[in-house]
RODO-2510 file (C-alpha; in nm, 4 decimals, decimal comma):
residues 64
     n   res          X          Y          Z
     1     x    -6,1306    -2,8284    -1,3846
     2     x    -5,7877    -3,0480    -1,2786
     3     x    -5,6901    -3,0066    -0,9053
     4     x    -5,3840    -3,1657    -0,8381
     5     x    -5,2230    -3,2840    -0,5492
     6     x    -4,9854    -3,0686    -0,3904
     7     x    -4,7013    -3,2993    -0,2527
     8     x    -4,8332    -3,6170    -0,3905
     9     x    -4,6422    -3,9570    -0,2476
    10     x    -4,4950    -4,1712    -0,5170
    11     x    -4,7405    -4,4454    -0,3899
    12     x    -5,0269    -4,1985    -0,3959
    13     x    -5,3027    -4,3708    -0,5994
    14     x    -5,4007    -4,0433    -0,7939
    15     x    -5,1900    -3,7290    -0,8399
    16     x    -5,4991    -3,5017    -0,9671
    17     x    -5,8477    -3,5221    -0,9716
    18     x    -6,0837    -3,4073    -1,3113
    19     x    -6,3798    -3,2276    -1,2479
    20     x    -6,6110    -3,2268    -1,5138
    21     x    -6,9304    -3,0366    -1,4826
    22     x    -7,2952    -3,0665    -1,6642
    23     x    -7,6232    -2,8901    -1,6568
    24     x    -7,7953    -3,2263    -1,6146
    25     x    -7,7825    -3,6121    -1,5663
    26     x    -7,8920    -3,6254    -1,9430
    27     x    -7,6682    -3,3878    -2,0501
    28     x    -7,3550    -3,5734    -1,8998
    29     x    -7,5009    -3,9017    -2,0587
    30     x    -7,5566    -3,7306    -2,4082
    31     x    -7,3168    -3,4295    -2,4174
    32     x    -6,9943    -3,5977    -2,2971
    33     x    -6,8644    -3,6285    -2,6135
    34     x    -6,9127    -3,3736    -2,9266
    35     x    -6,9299    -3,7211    -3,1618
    36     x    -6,8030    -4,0775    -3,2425
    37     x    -6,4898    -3,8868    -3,3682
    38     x    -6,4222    -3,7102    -3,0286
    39     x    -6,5202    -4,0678    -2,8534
    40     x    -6,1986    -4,2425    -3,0314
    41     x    -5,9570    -3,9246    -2,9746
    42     x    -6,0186    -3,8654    -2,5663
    43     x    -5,9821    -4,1878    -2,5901
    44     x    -5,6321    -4,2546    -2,7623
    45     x    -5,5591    -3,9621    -2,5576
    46     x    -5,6247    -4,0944    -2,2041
    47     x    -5,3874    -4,3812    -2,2722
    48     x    -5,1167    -4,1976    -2,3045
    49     x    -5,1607    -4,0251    -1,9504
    50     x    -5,4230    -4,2365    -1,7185
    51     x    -5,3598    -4,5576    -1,5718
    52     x    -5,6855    -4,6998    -1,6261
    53     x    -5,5969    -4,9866    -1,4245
    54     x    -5,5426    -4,8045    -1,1021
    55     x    -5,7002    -4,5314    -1,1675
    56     x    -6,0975    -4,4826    -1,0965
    57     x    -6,4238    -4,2701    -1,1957
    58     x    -6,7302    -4,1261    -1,0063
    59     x    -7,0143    -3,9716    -1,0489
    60     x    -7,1603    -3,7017    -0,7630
    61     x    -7,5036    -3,5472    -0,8239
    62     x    -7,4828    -3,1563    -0,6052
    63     x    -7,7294    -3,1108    -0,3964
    64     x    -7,9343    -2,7919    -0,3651
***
């Protein structure tokens, strides 16, 4: 899921936020990509739209 921002500043550090969901801890760990093949095109991919340098990554466990 992407939620984006609704009236995001133009010195807002983000302008959406990913939500990725797993079953698991493993499955995140061991499912995140499909193979070595998807690995290398996410990852040309994100270059073209994430400022890794400014941008940042979490992980949140839920609860319950």
């Amino acid at each position: 899921m992407q939620n984006f921002v609704a009236s995001p500043r133009d010195d807002a550090p983000f302008d959406a936020i990913s939500e990725l969901w797993f079953a698991s801890e493993h499955d995140a760990r061991t499912r995140f990509y499909r193979d070595d093949e998807s690995r290398r095109v996410i990852a040309e991919d994100v270059k073209c739209f994430i400022d890794l340098k400014r941008g940042g990554a979490f992980a949140a466990r839920a609860v319950g």
